[in-house]
Each structure stands twice: as structure tokens, then as C-alpha cells.
N, C-alpha and C positions, 0 to 999 in steps of 0.2 A: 199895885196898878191893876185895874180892872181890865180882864179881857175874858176872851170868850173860851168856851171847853177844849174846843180845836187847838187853839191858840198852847192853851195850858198840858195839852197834853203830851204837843211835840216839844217846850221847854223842858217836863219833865223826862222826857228821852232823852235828850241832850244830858239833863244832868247826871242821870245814871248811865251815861258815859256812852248810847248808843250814836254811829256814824256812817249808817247803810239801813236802807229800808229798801223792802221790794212788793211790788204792787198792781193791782189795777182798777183805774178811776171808776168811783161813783159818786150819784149824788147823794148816794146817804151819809158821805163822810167830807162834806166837800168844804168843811171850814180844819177840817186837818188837814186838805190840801193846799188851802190857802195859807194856812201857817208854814206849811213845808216850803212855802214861795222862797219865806227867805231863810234858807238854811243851806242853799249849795255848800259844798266846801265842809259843812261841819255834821249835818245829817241830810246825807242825799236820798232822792229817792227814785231809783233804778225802776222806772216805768216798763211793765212785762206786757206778753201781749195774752197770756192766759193764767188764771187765778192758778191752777196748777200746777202750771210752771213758776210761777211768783212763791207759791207755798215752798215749792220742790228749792227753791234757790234760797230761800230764809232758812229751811232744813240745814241745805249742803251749808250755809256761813256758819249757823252754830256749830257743825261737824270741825269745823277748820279749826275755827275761831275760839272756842269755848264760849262764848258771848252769846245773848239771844239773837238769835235769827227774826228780823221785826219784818213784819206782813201784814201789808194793807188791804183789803177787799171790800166790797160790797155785799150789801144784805142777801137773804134768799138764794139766788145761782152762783152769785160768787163765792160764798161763802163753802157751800155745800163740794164748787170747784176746787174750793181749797183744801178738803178736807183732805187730799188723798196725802199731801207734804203734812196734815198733821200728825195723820197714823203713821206716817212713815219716821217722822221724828220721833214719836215715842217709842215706837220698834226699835230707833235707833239709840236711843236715849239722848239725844241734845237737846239744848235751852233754843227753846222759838216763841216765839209770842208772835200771833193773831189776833191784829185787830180786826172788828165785821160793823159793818153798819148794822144800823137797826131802826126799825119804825118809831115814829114817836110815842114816847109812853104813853100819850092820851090815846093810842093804835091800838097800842097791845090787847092782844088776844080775839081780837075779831078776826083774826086768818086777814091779816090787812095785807097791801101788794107785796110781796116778798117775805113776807113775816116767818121767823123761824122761831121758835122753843131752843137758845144755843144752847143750854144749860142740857136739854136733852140730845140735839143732836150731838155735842161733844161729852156729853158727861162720860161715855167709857171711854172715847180715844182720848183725850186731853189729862192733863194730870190735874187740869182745875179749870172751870168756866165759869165765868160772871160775867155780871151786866151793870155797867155803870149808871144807874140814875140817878144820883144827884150832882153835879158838877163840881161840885165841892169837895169829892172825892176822890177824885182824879189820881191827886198825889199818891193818897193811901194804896189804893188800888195798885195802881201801878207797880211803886215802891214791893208789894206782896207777889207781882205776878212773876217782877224783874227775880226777886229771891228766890218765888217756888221753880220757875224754870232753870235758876243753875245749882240749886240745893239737890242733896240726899242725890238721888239717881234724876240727873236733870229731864227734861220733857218742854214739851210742848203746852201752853196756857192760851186760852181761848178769851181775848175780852171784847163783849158786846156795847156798839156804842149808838144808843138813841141821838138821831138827826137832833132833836130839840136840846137833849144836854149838852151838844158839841158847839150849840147856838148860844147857849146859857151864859148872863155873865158874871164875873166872881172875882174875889181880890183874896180869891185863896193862895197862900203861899207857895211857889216850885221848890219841887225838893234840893235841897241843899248839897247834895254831893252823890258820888254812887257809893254800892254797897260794898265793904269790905268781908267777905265771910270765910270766917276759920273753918277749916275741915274737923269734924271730930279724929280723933285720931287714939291710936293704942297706949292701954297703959304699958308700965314696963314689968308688969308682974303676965300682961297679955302675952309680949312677945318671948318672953320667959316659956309660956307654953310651946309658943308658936315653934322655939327651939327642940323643946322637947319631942314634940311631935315629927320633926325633920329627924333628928337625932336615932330616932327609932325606928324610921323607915327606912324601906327596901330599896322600894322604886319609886320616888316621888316625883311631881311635875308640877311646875306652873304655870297656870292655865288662866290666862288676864283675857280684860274686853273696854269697852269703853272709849271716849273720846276726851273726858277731861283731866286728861294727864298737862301736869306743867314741866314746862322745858327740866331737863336735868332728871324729872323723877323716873323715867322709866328707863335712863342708863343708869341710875342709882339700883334699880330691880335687876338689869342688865347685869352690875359687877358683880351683885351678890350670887345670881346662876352662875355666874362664870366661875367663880370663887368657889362654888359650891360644888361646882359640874351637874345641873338640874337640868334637865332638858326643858324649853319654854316651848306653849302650844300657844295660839290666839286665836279667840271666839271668831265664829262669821265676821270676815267685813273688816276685822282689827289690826289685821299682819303690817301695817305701817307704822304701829306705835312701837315694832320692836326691831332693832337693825339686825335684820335676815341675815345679815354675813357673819353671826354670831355662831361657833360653834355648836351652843346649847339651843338655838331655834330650827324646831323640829319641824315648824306649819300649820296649818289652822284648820282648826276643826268647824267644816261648815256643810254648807251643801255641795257633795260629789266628795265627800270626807275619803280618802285615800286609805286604803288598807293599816300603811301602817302607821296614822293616826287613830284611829280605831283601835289597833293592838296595842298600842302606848297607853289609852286612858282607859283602856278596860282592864289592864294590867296593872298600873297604879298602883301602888297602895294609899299613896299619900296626896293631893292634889289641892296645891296652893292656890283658892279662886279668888283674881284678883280683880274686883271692880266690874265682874261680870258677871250678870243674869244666868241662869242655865236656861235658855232656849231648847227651843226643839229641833236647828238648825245643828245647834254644837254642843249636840248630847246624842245625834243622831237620832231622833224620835224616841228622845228619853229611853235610849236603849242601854245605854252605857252607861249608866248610874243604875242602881235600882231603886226603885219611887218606893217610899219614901227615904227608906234608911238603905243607902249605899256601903256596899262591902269595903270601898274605900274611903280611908276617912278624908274629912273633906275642912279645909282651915277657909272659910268663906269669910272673905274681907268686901266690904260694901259700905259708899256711903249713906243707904236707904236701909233702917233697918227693916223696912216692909221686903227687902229682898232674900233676907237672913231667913233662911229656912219655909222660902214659900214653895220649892217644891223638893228641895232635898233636905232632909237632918244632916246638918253640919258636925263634927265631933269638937269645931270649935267656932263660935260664930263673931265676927271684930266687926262692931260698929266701927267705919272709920275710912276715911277721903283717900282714894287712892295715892293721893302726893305723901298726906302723912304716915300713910302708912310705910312707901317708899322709905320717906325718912328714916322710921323707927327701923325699917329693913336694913337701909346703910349702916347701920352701927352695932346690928347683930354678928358677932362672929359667925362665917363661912361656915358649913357643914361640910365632915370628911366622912362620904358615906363610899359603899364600894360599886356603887351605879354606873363607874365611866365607862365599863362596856357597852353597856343597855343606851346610854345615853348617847355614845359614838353609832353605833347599832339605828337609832329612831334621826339622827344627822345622815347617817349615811344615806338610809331611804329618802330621805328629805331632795338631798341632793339627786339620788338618781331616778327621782319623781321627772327633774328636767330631761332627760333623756326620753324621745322623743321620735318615731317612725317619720318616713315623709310621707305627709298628709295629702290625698287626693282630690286638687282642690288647685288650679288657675294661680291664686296667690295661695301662700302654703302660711301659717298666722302661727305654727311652729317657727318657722325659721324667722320670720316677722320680729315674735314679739324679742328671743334670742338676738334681736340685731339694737332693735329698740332698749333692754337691758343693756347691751353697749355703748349706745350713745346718749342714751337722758340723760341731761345735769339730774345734778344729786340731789336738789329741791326742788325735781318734777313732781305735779299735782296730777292724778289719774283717777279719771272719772268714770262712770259704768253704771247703765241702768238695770232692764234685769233679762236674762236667756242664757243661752247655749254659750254667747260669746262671751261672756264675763268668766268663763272659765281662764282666758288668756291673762287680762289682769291681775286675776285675782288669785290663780294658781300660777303661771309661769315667770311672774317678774316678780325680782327682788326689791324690797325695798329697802332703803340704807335710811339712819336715821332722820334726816330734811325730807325723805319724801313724805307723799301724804296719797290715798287715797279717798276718795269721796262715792261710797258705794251703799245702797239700802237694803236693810238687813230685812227688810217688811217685803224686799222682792217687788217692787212697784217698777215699772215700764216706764219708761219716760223719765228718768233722773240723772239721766248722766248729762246730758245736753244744757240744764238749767243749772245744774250742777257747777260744770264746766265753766259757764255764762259769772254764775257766782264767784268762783273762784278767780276769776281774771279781773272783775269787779275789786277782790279784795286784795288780791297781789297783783296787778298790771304785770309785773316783772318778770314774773314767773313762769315756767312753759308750763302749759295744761293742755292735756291730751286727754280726750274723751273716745271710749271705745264706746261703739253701739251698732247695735245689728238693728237691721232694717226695718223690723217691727217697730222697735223701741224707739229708732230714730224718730219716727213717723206719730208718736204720740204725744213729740213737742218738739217739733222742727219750727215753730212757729215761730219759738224764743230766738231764732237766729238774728229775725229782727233788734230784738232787746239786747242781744250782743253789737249788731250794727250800729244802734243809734246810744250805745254807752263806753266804745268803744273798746268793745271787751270781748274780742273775737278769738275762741281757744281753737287748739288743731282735732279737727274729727275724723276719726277711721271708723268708717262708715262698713261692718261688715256685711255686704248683699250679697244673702244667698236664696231671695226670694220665697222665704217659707217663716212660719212662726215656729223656730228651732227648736224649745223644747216642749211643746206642745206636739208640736210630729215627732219626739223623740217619744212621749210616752203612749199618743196613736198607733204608732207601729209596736212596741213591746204590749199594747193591750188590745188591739183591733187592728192587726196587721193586715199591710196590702189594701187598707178601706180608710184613704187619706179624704178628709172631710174638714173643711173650714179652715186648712192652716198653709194655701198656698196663695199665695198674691203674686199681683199686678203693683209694681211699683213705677214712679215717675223716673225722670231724667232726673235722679239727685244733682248730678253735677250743672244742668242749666238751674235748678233752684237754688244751691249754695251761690253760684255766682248773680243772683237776683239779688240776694242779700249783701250783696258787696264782698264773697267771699272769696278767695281763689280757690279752684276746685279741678278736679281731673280725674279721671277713671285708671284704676291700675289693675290690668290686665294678667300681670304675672309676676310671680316671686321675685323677678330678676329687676325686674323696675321699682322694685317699691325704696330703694335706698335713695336715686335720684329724686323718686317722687317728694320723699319726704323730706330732705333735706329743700324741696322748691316750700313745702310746704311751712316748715322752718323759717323762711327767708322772707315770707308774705309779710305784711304790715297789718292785716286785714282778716288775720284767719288763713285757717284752710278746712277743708274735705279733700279726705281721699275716699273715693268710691270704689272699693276694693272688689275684686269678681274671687265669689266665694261658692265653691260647690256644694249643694247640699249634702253629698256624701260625707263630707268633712265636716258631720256635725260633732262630732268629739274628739278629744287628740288619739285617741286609740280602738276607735269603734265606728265601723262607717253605718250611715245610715240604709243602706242596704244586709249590713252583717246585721243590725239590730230585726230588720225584719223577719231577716231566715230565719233568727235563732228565736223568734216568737213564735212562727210557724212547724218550724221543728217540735217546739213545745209544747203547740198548741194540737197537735198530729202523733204524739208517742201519750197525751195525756186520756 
């Protein structure tokens, strides 16, 4: 049947199984809008009110989901809006696809109105950018972009779509089903080594990251630590994929990396990398390896073998999907090494990482978030864009297997609120709680709308403490006492969450916030809480007045 590119491109989404799209209208793409007319119910499309926020929430769906994150934009300023959920997906590693309008081919290359080069503006954030101009290729295209964004180490695809192809008409065939793809996975002569290498260690650790774990596989990783008594670490951003009430989970090596995570992996001898990149976030500025060839050996498992020895020499390197490799993990006989000190030892710090002064500070976000670990259901979803306060998240609450975090390891402002928005899009059900400090809130409060009118309203703790937190936390330890550029003037949060239909309230002090939140809980509509939060408490252990002294001390004996 003849129809037109638009038409053929939203059939071909459908078929490869996608059922969320997030977006904002142009006219460069306005015959995939009109296809999307009739698709409610089967591929909706979650209308944002900023490309950045639309990008940031097709990001947070592949994070959840393992599925592409699909995003719709417009040429030129949409597109370029969008880019910041591109980088951010790739930093994160999840499947997103990016659709962009584009001039008409007969345009190209005169610098026509909005005209981009996407091949070049995305060619290093992207793991792959094209441009569809024939119509006729739709399918193909597609079919390549759906696989490269959830293959090898998944990412973000960038495809460019000419107004006149989208108009074009064709009796080219829709793809017939989605894609089924095997993980490579370990021989058994692989994990033969893999034994061996455990068998001869001291102090070994496994050390995972990533988001496309399948249900089952990462308590199947889970028995065999526990069997083994291995202490588990999790890259930035990961600690959801492993249930924290695990003996063997020690905590995660990211940013504000805690003493004695540091002494665990620079101690190592042996270090299982499962599914994870070495970052500069959770290697400590590539401190704790040594570049190239690490004193410890290193069994680096990955589905990408571009990941296998691109900044460290592995001493054993496994092409292979982190579920299969699970697999081949579950059927390894357990190692009896003599590590349960060492290992009770890096638990223990773990644990009394929670302990915790009382913070000077109106509402106190110690005792908070301590209250909050007591009451979430166990399939609460927690969101967090980027500052001072994603420390609470991300260091103080446990997460048990159902939970999930949605946090950017790229450090982008603005993600937890679209984030949030997405997540309630794809579970209704579910509680989702977005932490954000006041900077960050304010980089896409906009989306509160797109939660209003999708009816996808999550609970926001809003922390205001009037300043951009860690920005003045490294002003004062490098130019103390000469605060420049990082104090603001903010609105009445609480009259704008309730413009957007939300229920909102100011919480004053540590002692109300249980009432508050529980009203918050009960909304039908969302909430904010507008938390009054002292600057001084800008760390759990370090007031921002200590941090000044002891730069000027420093700066005064140097």
C-alpha cells in the first residue's frame, strides 16, 4: 500500500516493538506527526515543552527500560536542544534514538533556514548519525539504528529526516517483526580461566556498571559473590542494579568516592569488570588503576569489544553481554578464598558510611533521607539531576532489588525532573521521587507542564538552599571568601508547582517533613516539597563555612 515516509516510519517503530515517544512539534517533521495521529494506545507520543527535556526523558526510558528511548525534534535549535540527552545517554550508555528534521535535499548545503551537518554535529556524541534520503529506506535504516542503539555497549543514534522524504511516496514494505539479538557470550575454556584467576587471588572485587541487565541476571552475579564472599563495588550511577542489603555490597565508586572505596580497589589484586567502562568518575581520575598496565589484574567482561582494553590492559579480556556472561557465572563453582575479613572489613565501612552528625540546616536531608529508606515501597523509582544534593540519593539510600535509580553519569543539570516525568509515563504505578536542588530544578521546571497534561505527575524534593552547591563548594576551596556568580534569587516554587496543577508546600523543618510527605504521597496530581535548606549544609560532613577556613588557612601557612 502506498503511503508516504512519515506514515512508514512510525509503522516501522511499531514494528520493532517501540510504545513511547517523546517530543517537540515541528514543521520539518510534520507528516510523522500526522502518522502519530493514529497510534494513541500503541505508540504515544508524550508532547514536552523543551527539546532538552524531551531528549533528557527518551535518555531516562532507555535507562529503565533497556528499549530505545525514541525523540522527536525539529531541525537547527531543536535539534542542537537536544543534544545535551544525547551526550548524556552515551555517558550513560542506553539505547535512544533521535529523530531531527531536516531541510529538503534540494536545501542541502546552502546554510538553508535551520540547516545542520547532523553527521557532524553528532558524529563524536552519537554512536552513529545518518541521514535518510531515499524513502525507500526507511525500513533499513531504521532496522540498523534500532540494533546499533541496543548492541555491544548501547548508545544513543542520531537519524536526520529530510521534510521532502517524509512527504515521499512508496509501497516499500514495513519491517516485519523486532529484532531478537543474542548476546555474545563466554566460551567454557573462557570461564575456565576466569576461575583460575579468582582461585589465585588475595583480594578480589567485583566491580559491575551498566543498565542492560535482564531480570534474574544480576542476582544470578549476586549468589555467586555471596558463595564466594567477594565484595561487590558499582560504577557511578549503578548501585540499583545490585540489592545493597547484600553482605558482599561494599558501594560505588563514583564521584565524592569515600575513603574506603578507594582502599578496596587500590588494594585489589583481582577485579571482576562487569559491563563497565572505566570512567574517570569510578577509577577516581584514572588514579586507581595505573594507565595502561594495572598492578591489578583485571578480567574485563563487555559487550563492546571497542571497550576491551581501551584504557586499561586487561590480563583477561571476555567479549560477552552481561546477562550471558551471568549465566556462564551461575554455573561456575563458588571460590574459597580467605578474603571474609577484608571483605566483612570494606561491609562494614559501608555500612558506617550511614552514620551521620546532625546537619546545620532548617530541614536536616540526613535524618530525611534515613526516614525516606524507611518508608519507600521496594519498587520506588529515584531520580537526580546533577549537584551537591545527589549526594542524598545516591550515597545514603539503599536500594533493594525493584528499586531503580535514574541518575546521569555525564553530570548534566536538568535530568532528574524529565527523568521523573518519564518514569511515571512508563510505570503510572509506581512511586517516583525526584531529588533536585534548586539550580537544577530550574533548568527544566518547564516539563512540569508535560507531567500535567500526560498525567504523569512524580513527588519532587525540591532542595533550596539558594546557591549553585557545588560550584560554591569548589569557589570557596579555590577563591575563598570571593563568592562570584553562584548565589541566586529564586521564585516562589511552591505558587509555580501549584500553577501546574501540582500540590506543593514549603517545609520549614526536619520535624514536618514526615506529615509533609506523606500529604505528598496522597496527591493524585504530584507533589513538591520546597524544602528550606541552609547553605552551610552543603555536605553531610563539611559545612560550607569549615570548607572556607581551611582554604584560607591553607592559603595563609602556603
Amino acid at each position: 500500500m502506498e503511503r508516504n515516509g512519515g506514515q512508514l516510519l512510525v509503522e516501522c517503530l511499531l514494528a520493532l516493538g517501540a510504545t513511547k515517544s517523546f517530543g517537540v512539534p515541528g514543521e520539518s517533521y510534520l507528516a510523522v506527526l500526522d502518522a502519530l495521529h493514529d497510534t494513541p494506545g500503541r505508540l504515544d507520543f508524550v508532547l514536552c515543552r523543551n527539546e532538552g527535556g524531551a531528549a533528557f526523558m527518551a535518555a531516562a526510558y532507555g535507562k529503565l527500560t533497556g528499549k530505545p528511548g525514541i525523540c522527536f525534534v525539529t531541525r537547527g535549535p531543536g535539534a542542537t536542544n537536544a543534544s545535551i540527552g544525547v551526550h548524556t545517554a552515551m555517558q550513560d550508555s542506553v539505547p535512544m534514538i533521535l529523530f531531527v528534521g531536516q531541510v529538503a535535499t534540494d536545501m542541502k548545503g546552502r546554510e538553508a533556514f535551520q540547516e545542520l551537518d547532523y553527521k557532524a554535529v553528532f558524529g563524536t556524541m552519537a554512536k552513529w548519525a545518518v541521514e535518510i534520503d531515499q524513502v525507500e529506506r526507511i525500513p533499513e535504516t531504521l532496522s540498523r539504528a534500532w540494533t546499533m542503539a541496543v548492541s555491544g555497549r548501547p548508545g544513543p543514534v542520531v537519524v536526520a529526516l529530510p521534510e521532502d522524504m517524509l512527504t515521499s511516496l512508496t509501497t516499500a514494505p514495513v519491517l516485519s517483526g523486532s529484532i531478537d539479538l543474542a548476546e555474545p557470550a563466554p566460551a567454557a575454556s573462557t570461564m575456565k580461566q576466569v576461575r583460575e584467576i579468582l582461585v589465585s587471588a588475595k583480594r578480589p572485587v567485583i566491580l559491575y556498571g551498566g543498565c542492560n541487565w535482564k531480570d534474574g541476571s544480576m542476582a544470578t552475579v549476586q549468589r555467586f559473590a555471596e558463595a564466594s564472599d567477594i565484595p561487590v563495588v558499582s560504577v557511578f550511577r549503578y548501585q540499583d542494579q545490585y540489592d545493597n542489603a547484600s553482605p558482599t555490597f561494599c558501594g560505588e565508586a563514583g564521584v565524592g568516592m569515600v575513603a574506603s572505596i578507594k582502599e578496596l580497589l587500590k588494594t585489589a589484586d583481582v577485579i571482576l569488570a562487569i559491563n563497565n567502562r572505566f570512567g574517570e568518575n569510578s577509577t577516581e581520575g584514572y588514579t586507581l588503576f595505573e594507565v595502561p598496565q594495572p598492578q591489578q589484574k583485571i578480567i574485563h567482561v563487555h559487550g563492546s569489544d571497542l571497550e576491551i582494553g581501551k584504557i586499561y590492559r586487561p590480563a583477561l579480556g571476555i567479549h560477552s553481554g552481561p546477562n550471558a556472561f551471568a549465566e556462564a557465572l551461575g554455573v561456575l563453582e563458588p571460590i574459597k578464598g580467605g578474603w571474609a575479613e577484608w571483605r566483612a572489613r570494606a561491609r562494614a565501612a559501608y555500612e558506617k558510611g550511614f552514620e551521620l552528625p546532625d546537619l546545620p540546616s532548617p530541614v536536616d536531608m540526613g535524618k530525611v533521607t534515613a526516614f525516606l529508606n524507611d518508608v519507600l515501597p521496594d519498587d520506588v523509582i529515584l531520580t537526580n539531576g546533577a549537584g551537591n544534593f545527589t549526594v542524598w540519593p545516591n550515597k545514603f539510600f539503599k536500594f533493594g532489588p525493584r528499586a531503580r535509580l535514574l541518575a546521569p553519569q555525564s553530570g548534566a543539570m536538568g535530568y532528574g525532573v524529565p527523568a521523573a516525568v518519564a518514569a511515571k509515563v512508563t510505570y503510572p504505578d509506581r512511586t517516583v521521587v525526584c531529588f533536585a536542588g534548586d539550580g537544577d530544578f530550574q533548568m527544566n521546571c518547564q516539563e512540569l507542564a508535560t507531567a500535567l497534561q500526560h498525567g504523569a505527575q512524580p513527588i519532587i524534593l525540591l532542595l533550596n538552599n539558594g546557591i549553585y552547591g557545588t560550584i560554591r563548594a569548589h569557589q570557596e576551596r579555590t577563591y575563598p571568601a570571593r563568592v562570584s556568580g553562584t548565589t541566586m534569587i529564586n521564585p516562589d516554587f511552591v505558587a509555580l508547582a501549584k500553577s501546574y496543577g501540582f500540590h506543593a508546600e514549603r517545609v520549614e523543618s526536619t520535624a514536618n517533613f514526615a506529615a509533609a510527605f506523606a500529604r505528598a504521597c496522597a496527591s493524585k496530581t504530584g507533589a513538591l516539597l520546597d524544602l528550606d535548606i541552609s547553605p552551610e549544609a552543603l555536605t553531610p560532613r563539611q559545612t560550607l563555612s569549615q570548607m572556607r577556613n581551611a582554604a584560607l588557612s591553607a592559603k595563609e601557612t602556603a
